[in-house]
KEDO-564495 format. One record per residue: x, y, z of N, C-alpha, C, CB in turn. Coordinates in pm, whole numbers, padded with zeros to 5 digits, always signed. Each point is the difference from the previous one (the first is absolute). Glycine has a CB too. Layout:
N
XYZXYZXYZXYZ...
//
This chain:
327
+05251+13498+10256-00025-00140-00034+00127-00081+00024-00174+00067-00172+00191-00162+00223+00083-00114+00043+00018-00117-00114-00085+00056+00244+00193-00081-00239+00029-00111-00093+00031-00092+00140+00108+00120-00272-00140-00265+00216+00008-00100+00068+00183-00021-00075-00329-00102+00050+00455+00019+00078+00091-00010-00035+00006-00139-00105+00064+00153+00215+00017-00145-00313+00032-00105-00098+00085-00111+00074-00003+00174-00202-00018-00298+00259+00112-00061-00008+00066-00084-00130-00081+00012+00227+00210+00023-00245+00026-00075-00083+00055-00120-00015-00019+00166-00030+00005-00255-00077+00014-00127-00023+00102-00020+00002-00145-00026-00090+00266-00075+00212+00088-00025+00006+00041-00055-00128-00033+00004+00222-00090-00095-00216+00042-00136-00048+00038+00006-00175-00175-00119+00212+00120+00247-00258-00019+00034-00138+00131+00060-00025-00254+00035-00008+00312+00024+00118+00127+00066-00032+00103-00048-00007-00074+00126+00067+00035-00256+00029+00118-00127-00012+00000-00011-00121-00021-00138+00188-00077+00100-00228-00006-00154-00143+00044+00159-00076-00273-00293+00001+00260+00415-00033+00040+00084-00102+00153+00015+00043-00244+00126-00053+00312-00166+00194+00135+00011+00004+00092-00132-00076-00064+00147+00229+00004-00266-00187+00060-00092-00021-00026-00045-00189-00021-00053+00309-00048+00104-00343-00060-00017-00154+00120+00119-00054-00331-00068+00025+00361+00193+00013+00080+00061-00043+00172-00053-00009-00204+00155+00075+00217-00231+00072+00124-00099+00025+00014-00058-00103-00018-00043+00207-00024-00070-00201-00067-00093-00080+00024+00029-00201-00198-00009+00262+00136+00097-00232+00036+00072-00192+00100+00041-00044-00162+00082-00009+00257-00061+00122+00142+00040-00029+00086-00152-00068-00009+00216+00234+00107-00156-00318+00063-00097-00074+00111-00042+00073-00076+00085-00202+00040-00161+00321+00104-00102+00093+00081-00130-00089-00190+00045+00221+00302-00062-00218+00021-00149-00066-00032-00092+00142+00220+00064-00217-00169-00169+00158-00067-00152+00072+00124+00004+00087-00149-00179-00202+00092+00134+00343+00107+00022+00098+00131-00106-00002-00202+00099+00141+00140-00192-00194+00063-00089-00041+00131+00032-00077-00214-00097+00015+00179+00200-00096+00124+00066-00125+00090+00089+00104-00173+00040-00260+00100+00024+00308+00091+00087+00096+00083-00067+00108-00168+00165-00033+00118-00256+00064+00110-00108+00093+00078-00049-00056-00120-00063+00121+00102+00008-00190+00140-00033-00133+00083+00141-00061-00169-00222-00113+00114+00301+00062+00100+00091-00024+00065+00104+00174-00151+00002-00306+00148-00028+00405+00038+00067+00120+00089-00098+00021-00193+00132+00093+00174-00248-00118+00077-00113+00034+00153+00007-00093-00251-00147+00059+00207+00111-00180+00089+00038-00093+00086+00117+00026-00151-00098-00133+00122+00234+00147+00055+00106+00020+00057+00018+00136-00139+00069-00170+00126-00094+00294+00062-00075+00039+00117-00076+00024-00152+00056-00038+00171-00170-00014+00067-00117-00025+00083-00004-00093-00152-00084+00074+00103+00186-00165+00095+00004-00168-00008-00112-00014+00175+00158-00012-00265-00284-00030+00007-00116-00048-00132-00031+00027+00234-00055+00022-00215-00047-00145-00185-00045-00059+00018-00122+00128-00057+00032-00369+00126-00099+00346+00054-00170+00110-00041+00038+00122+00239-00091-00098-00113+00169+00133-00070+00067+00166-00119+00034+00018+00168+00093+00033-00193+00007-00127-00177-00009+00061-00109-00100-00031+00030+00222-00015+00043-00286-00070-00137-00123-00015+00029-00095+00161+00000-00050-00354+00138+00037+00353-00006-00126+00107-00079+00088+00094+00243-00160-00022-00207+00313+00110-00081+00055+00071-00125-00005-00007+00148+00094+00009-00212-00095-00099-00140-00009-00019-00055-00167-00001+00024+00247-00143+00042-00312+00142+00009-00168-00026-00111+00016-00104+00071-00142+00253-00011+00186-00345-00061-00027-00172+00116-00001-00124-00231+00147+00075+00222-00205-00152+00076+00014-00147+00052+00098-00048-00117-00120-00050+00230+00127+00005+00059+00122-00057-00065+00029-00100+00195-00030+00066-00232-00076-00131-00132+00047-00103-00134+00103-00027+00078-00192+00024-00123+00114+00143-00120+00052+00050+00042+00163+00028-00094-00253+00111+00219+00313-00054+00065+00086+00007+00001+00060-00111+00094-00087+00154-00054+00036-00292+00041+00107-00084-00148-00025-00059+00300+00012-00044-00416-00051+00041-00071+00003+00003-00136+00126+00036+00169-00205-00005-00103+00209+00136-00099+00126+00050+00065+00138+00009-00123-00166+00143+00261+00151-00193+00091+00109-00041-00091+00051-00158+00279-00122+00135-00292+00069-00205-00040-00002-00148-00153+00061+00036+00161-00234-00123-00236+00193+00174-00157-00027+00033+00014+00198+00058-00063-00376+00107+00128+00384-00045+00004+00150+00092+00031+00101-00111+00106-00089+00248+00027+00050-00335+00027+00098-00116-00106-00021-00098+00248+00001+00028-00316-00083-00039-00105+00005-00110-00084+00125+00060-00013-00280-00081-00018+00274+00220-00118+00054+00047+00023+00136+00005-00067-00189+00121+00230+00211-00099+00034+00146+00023-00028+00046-00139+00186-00012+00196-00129-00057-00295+00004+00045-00137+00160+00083+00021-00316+00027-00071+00451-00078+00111+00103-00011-00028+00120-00087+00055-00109+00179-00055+00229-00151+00021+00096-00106+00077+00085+00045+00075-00010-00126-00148-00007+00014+00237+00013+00037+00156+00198-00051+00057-00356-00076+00047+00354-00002-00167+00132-00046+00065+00059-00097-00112-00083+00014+00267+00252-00077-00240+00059-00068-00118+00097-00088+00049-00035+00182-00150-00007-00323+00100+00075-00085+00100+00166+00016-00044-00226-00190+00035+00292+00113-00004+00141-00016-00049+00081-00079+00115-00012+00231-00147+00138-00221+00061+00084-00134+00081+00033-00004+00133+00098-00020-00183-00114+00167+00204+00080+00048+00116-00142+00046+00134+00258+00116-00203-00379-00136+00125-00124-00013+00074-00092+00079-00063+00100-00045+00204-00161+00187-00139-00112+00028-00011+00073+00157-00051-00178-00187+00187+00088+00272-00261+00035+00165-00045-00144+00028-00006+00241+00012-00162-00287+00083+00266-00116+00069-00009-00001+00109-00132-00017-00040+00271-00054+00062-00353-00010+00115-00060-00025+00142+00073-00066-00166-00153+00042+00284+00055-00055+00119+00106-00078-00008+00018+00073+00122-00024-00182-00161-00018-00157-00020+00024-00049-00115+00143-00013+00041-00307+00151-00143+00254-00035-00066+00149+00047+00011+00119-00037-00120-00115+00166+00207+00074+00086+00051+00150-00141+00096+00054+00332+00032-00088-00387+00056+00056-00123+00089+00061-00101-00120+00065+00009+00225-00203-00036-00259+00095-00131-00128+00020+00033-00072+00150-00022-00080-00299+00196+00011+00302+00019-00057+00102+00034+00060+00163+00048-00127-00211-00001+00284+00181-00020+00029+00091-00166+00066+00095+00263-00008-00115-00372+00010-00007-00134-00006+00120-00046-00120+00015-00088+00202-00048+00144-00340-00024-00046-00116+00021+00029-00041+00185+00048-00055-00304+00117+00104+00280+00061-00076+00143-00058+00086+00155+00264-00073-00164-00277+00220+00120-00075+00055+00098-00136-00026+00021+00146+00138-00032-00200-00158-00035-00145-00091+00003+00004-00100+00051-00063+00060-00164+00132-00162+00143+00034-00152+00103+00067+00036+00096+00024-00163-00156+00063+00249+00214+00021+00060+00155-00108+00036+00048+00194+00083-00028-00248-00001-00050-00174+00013+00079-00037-00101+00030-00090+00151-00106+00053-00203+00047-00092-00121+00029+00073-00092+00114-00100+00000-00260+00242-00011+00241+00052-00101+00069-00031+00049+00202+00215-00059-00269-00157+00209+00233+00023+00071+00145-00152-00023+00047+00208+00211-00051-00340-00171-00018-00119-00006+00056-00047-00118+00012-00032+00186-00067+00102-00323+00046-00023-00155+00017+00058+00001+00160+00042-00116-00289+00108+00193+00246+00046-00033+00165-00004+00051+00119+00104-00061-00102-00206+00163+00064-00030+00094+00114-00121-00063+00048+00100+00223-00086-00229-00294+00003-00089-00077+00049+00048-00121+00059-00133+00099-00147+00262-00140+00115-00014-00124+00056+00124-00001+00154-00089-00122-00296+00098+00260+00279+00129+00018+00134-00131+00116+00129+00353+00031-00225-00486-00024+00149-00059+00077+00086+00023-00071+00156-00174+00088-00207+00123-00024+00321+00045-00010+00108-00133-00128+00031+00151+00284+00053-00249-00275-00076-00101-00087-00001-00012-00159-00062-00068+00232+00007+00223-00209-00086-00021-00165-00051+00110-00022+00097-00081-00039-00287+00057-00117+00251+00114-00094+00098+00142+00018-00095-00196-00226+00111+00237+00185-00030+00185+00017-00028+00073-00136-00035+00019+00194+00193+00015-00168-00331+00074-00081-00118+00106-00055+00063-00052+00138-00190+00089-00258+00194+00165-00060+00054+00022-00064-00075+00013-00015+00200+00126+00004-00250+00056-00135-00053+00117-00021+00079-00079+00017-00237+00076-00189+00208+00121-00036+00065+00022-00135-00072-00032+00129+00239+00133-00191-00153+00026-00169-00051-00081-00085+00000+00165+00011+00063-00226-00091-00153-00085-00105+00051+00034-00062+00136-00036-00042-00233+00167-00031+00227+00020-00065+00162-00031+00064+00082+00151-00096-00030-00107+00260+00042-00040+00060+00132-00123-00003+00030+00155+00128-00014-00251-00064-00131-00128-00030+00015-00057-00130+00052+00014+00149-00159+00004-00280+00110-00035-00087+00069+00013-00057+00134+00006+00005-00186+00074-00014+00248+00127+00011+00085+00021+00062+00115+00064-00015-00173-00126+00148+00134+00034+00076+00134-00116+00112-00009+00289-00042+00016-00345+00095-00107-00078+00097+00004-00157-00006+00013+00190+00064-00109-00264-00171+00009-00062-00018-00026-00097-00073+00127+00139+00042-00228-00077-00122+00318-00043-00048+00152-00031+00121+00053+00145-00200+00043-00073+00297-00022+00003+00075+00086-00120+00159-00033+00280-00142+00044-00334+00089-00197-00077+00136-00023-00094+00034+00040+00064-00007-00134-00189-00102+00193-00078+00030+00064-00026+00064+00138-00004-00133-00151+00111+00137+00207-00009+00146+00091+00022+00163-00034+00077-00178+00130-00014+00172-00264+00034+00092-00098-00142+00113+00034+00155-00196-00206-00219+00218+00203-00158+00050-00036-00063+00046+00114-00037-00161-00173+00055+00032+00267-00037+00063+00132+00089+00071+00062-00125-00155+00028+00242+00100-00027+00094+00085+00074-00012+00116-00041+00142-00148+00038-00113+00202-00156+00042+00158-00089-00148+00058+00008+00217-00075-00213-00344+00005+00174-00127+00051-00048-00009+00095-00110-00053-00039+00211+00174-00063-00294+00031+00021-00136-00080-00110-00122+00244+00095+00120-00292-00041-00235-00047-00126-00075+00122-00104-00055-00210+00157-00075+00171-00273+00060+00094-00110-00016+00082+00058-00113-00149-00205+00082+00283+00122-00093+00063+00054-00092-00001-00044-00145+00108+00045+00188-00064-00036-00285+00033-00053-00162+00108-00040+00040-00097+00141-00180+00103-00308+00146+00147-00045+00017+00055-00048-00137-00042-00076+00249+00148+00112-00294+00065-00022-00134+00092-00061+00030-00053+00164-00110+00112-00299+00033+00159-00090+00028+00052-00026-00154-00076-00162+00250+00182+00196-00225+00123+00016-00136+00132-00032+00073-00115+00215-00154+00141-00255+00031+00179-00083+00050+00078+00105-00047-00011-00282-00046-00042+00409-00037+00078+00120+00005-00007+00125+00079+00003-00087-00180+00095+00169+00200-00011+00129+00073-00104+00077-00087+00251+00004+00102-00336+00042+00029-00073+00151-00084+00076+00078-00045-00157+00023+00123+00104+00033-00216+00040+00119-00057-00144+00143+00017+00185-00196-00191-00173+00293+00267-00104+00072+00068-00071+00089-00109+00131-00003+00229-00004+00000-00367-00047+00116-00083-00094-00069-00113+00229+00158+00044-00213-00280-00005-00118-00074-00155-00079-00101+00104+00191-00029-00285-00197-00023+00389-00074-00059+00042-00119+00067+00121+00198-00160-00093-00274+00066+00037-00127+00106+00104+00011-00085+00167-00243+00061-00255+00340-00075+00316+00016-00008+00157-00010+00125+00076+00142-00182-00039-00153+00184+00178+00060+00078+00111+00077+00005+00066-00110+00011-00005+00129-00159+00020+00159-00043+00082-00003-00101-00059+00031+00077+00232+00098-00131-00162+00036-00128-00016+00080-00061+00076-00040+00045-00173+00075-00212+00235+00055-00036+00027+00141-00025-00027-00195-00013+00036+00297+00019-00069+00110-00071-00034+00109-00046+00088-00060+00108-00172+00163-00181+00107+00174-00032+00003+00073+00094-00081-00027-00247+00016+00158+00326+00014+00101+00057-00079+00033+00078+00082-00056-00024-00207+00079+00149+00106+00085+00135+00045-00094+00117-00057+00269-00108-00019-00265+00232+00117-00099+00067-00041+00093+00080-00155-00158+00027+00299+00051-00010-00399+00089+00058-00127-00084+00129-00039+00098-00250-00109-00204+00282+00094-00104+00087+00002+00034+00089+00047-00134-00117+00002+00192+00266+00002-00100+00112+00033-00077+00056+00083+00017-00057-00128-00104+00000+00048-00138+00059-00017-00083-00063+00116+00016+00029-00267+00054-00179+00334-00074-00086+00097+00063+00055+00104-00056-00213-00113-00054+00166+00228+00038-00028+00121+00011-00150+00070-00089+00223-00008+00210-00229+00043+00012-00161+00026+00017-00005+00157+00128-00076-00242-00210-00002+00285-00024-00038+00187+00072-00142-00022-00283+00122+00105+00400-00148-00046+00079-00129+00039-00070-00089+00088+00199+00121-00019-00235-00238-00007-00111-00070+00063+00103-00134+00089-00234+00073-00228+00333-00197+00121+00039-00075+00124+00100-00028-00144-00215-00104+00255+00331-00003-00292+00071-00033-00008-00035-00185+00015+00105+00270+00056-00002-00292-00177-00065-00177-00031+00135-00089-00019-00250+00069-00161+00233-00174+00231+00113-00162-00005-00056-00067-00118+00040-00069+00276+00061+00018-00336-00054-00109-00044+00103-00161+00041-00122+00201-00205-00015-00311+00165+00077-00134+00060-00032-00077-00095-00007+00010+00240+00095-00094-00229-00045-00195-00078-00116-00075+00094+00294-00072-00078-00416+00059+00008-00074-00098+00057-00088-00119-00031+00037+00171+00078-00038-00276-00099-00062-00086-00086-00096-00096+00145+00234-00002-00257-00324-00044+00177-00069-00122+00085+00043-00102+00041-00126+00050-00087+00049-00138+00173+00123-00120+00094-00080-00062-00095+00092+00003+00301-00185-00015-00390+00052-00130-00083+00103+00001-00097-00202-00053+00023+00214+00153-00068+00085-00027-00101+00130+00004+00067-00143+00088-00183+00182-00037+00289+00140-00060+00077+00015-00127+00043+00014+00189+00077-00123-00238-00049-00014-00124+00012+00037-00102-00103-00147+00092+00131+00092-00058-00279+00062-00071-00134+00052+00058-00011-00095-00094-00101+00224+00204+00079+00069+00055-00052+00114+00036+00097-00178+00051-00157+00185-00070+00288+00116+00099+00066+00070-00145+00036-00119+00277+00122+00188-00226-00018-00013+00120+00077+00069+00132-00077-00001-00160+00220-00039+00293-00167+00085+00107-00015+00031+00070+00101-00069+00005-00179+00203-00045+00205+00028+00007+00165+00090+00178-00026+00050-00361+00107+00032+00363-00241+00089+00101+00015-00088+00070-00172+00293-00131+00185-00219+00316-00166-00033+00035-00155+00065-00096-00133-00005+00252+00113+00116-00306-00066+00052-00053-00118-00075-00109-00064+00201+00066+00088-00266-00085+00005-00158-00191+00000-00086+00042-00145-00119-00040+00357+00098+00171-00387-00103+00100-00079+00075-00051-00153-00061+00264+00204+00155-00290-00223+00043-00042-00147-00073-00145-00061+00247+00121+00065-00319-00099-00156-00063-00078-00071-00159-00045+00080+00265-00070-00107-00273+00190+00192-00169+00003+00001-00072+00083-00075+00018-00051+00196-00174+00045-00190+00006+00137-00084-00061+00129+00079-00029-00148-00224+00105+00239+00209-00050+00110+00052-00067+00090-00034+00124-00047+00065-00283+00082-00033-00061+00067-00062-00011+00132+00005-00067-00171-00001+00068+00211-00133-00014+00170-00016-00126+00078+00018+00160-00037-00156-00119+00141+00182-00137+00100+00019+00086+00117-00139-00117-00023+00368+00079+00014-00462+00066+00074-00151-00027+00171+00037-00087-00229-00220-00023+00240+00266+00023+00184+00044+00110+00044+00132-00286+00026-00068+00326-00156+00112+00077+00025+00108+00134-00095-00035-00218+00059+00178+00266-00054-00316+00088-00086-00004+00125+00005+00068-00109-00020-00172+00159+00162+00204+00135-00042+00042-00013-00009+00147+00131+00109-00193-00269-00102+00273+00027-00069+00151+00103-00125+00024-00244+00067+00028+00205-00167-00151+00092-00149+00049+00156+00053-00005-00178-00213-00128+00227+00284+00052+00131+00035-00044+00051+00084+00086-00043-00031-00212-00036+00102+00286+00016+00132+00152+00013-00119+00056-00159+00253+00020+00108-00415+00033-00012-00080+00119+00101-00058-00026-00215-00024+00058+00261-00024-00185+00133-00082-00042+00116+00059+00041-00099-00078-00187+00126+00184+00100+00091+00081+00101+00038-00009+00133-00073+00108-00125-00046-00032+00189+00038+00023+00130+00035-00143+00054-00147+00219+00027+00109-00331-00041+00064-00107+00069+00135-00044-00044-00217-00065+00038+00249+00128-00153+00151-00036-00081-00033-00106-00082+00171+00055+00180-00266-00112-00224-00021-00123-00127+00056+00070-00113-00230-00123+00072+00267+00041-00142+00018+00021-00172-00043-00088-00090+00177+00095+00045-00191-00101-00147-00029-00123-00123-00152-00072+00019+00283-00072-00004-00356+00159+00135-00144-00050-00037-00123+00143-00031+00068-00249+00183-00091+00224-00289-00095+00074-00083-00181-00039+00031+00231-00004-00194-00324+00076+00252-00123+00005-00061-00077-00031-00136+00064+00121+00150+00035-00056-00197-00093-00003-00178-00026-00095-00026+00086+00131-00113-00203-00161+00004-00052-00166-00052-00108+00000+00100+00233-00158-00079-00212+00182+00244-00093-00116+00073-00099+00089-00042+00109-00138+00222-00230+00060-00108-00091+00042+00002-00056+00188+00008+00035-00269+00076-00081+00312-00157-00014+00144-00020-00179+00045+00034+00233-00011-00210-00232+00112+00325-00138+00027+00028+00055+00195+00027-00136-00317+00139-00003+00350-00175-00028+00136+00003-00009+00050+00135-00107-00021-00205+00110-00056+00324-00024+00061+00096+00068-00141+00113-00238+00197-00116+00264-00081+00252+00053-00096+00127-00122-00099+00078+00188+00214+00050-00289-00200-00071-00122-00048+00018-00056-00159-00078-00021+00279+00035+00043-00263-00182+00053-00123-00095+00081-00040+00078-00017+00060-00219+00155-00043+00248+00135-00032+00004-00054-00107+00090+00175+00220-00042-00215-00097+00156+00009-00138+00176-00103-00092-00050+00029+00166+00264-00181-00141-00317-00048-00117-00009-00012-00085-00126-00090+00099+00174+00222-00069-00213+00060-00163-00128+00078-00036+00140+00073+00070-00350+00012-00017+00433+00104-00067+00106-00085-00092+00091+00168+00210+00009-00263-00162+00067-00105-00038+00034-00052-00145-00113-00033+00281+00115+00027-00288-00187-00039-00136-00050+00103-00039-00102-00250+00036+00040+00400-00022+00005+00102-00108-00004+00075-00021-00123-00135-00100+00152+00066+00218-00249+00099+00044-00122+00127+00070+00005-00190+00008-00085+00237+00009+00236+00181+00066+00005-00022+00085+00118+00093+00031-00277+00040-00009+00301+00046+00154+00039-00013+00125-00018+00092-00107+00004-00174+00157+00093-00059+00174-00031+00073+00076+00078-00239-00031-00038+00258+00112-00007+00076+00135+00084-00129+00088+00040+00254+00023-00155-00262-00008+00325-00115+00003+00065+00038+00180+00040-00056-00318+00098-00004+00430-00099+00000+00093+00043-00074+00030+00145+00044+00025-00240-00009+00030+00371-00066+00001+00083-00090+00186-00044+00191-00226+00186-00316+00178-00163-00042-00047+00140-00141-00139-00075+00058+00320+00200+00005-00341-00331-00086-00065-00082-00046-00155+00017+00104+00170-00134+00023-00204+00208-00025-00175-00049-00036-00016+00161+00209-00108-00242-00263+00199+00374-00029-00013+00090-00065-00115+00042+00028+00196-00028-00099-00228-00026-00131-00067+00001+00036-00135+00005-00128+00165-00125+00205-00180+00019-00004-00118-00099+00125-00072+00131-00064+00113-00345+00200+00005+00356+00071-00038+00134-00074-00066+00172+00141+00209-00146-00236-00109+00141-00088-00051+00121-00050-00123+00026-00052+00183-00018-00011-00245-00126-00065-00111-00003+00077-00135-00021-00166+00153-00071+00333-00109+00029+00048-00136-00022-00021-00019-00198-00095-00106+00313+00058+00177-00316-00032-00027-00177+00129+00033-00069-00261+00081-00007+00302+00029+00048+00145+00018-00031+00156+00000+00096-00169+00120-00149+00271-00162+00112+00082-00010+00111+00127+00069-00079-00108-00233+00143+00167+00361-00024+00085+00079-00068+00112-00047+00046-00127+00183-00035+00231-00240-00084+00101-00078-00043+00128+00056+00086-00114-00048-00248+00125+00173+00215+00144+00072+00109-00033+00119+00092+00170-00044-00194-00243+00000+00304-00085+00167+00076+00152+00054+00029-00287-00070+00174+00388+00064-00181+00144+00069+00013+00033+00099-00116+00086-00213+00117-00150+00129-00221+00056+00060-00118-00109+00050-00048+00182-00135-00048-00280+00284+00098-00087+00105-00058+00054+00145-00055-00149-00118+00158+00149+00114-00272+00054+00136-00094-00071+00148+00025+00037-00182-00193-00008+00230+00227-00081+00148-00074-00048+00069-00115+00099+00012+00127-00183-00015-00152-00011+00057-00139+00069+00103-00017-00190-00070-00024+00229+00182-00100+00006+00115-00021-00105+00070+00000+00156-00056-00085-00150+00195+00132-00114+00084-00043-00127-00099+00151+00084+00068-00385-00156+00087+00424-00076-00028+00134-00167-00006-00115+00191+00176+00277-00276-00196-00143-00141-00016-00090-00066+00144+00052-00050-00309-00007-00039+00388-00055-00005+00126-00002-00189+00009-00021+00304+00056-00107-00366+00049+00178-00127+00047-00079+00045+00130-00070-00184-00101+00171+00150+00092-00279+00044+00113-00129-00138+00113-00001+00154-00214-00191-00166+00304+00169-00143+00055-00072+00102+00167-00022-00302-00166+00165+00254+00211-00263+00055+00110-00067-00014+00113+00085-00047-00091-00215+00098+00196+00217+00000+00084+00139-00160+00048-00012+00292+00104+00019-00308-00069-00147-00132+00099-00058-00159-00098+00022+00190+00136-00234-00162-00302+00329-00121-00029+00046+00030-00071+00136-00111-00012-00239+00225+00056+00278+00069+00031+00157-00136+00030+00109+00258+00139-00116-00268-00059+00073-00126+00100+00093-00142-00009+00033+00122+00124-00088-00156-00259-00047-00132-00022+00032-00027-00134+00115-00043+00110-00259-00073-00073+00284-00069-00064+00138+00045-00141-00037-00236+00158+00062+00179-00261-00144+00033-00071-00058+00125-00112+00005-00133+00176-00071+00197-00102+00008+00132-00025+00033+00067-00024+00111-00018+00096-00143+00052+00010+00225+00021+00060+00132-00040-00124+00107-00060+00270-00087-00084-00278+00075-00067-00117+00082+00037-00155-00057-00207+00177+00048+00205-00183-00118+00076-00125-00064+00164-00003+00085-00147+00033-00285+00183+00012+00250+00200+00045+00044-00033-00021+00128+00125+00215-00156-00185-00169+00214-00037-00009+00184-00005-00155+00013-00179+00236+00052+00072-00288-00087-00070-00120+00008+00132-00100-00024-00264+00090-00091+00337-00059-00025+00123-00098-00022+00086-00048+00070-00016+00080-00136+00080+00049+00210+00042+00019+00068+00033-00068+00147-00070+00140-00167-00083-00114+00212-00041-00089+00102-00003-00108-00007-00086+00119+00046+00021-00214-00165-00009-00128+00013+00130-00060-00056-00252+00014-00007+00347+00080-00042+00167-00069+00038+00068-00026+00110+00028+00095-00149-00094+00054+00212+00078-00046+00143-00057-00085+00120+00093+00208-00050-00184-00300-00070-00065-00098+00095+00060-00131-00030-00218+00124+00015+00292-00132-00155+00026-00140-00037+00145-00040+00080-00134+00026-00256+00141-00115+00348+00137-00036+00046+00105+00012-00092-00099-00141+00137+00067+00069-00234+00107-00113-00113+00111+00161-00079-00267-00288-00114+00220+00428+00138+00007+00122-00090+00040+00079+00132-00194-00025-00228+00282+00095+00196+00060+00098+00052+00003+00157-00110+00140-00226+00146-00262+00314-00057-00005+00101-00100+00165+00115+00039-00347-00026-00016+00342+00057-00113+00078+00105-00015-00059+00122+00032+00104-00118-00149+00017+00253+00145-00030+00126+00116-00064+00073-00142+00237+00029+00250-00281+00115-00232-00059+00010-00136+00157+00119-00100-00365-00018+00128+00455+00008-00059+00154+00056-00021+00081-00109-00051-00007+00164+00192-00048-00318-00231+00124-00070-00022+00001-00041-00140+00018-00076+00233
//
């Protein structure tokens, strides 16, 4: 006699897996982010600002977690934070648990199938990259990219990028840095406002205009002062913008003197909108502009094809002279 085969009910074994999950005495994730944070940081402050919540709200879900454990987990004091023994254990499967989680966030989101994370400068982004992306896709027959802009350097070990654009010096390790081109900077303001305001025939003309700042790039004006030999004229006070992009277009409509980075204020030079004050007198920046990405996502397709693509459409722009990948 034959038995007919049983199939069994996936679906029953789920709901009896996840009902078993589920019944386990998890605290609120919420508590556990605050206390990883805390432990951590050794400070309630630090991790609240990290979390952009209240130190309150912090010692808050510190309290809420030891209620739940049914003991105490830790003891503030002047000098910061003292785990107990119960929470030195506690905190070390807390933090390996959020490496889990973190590493299996970034392994989905560095899979070879998603598009590839960039950050860079807003200006560049606007400026120079962002024109040029729509061949990005066809060319590579790569999916478009995630574009991210910050007026700060990545940092590869807490931010979720793949590469990145920058200015500096390579300091990392752990990166691989491709030398891309090298940047001037100049004085350039609009012919109207030279028109009411100038002439400014020499650098010394620049005293008692105002010269506007780009504040993440403050000491460019003080690298340009220099190098021409000025003294006794200062930036500070004027006008202050987060980016070279602000800068040129307040110059562009006649609020001062911007210190113009090439290959940025191209445009604005082309059209007559802006007129650069001493083409004799162009500075070098310090530190070359670089694509960064950590050696350990070096290798993916992604990437790789991106770096290609860059590449090329540098050594298409006149105004840029790329660097060798040795300099």
């Amino acid at each position: 006699m034959t038995h007919a085969a049983i199939k069994p009910d996936y679906r029953s074994v789920f709901q009896v897996k996840v009902l078993s999950f589920m019944q386990r005495r998890l605290p609120p994730l919420a508590s556990l982010r605050a206390f990883e944070a805390v432990v951590r940081l050794r400070s309630f402050k630090a991790a609240a600002a990290e979390l952009n919540v209240s130190s309150s709200a912090i010692s808050h879900q510190i309290r809420r977690l030891e209620t739940e454990l049914n003991c105490r987990l830790m003891q503030r004091n002047r000098t910061g934070v003292t785990l107990t023994a119960q929470g030195e254990r506690y905190a070390f499967g807390v933090t390996r648990g959020m490496e889990r989680l973190l590493e299996a966030t970034e392994e989905l989101l560095s899979d070879t199938g998603q598009c590839l994370t960039l950050q860079t400068y807003s200006t560049f982004a606007i400026r120079w990259l962002v024109p040029r992306l729509a061949s990005y896709s066809r060319a590579t027959g790569q999916k478009p990219i995630r574009l991210v802009t910050s007026q700060s350097d990545v940092d590869f070990s807490t931010d979720a990028v793949d590469a990145c654009i920058m200015i500096g010096h390579p300091q990392d390790p752990q990166v691989a840095y491709r030398p891309l081109f090298n940047s001037h900077v100049f004085p350039v303001a609009s012919p109207d406002y030279l028109e009411r305001y100038g002439p400014i025939s020499q650098p010394s003309d620049l005293r008692g205009h105002p010269l506007l700042q780009v504040y993440p790039s403050a000491d460019d004006w003080s690298t340009w002062l220099t190098a021409t030999g000025l003294s006794g004229i200062s930036p500070a006070g004027e006008g202050l913008f987060d980016s070279y992009d602000l800068a040129l277009n307040a110059a562009v409509g006649g609020m001062g003197v911007a210190l113009a980075i090439e290959p940025f204020a191209h445009a604005e030079l082309e059209t007559g909108a802006l007129v650069e004050l001493f083409p004799e007198r162009r500075t070098a920046l310090p530190g070359n502009w670089y694509f960064a990405t950590p050696y350990a996502k070096r290798g993916l397709d992604k990437v790789a094809a991106f770096e290609t693509w860059l590449l090329e459409e540098l050594s298409r722009d006149p105004s840029l002279v790329p660097l060798s990948p040795a300099a």
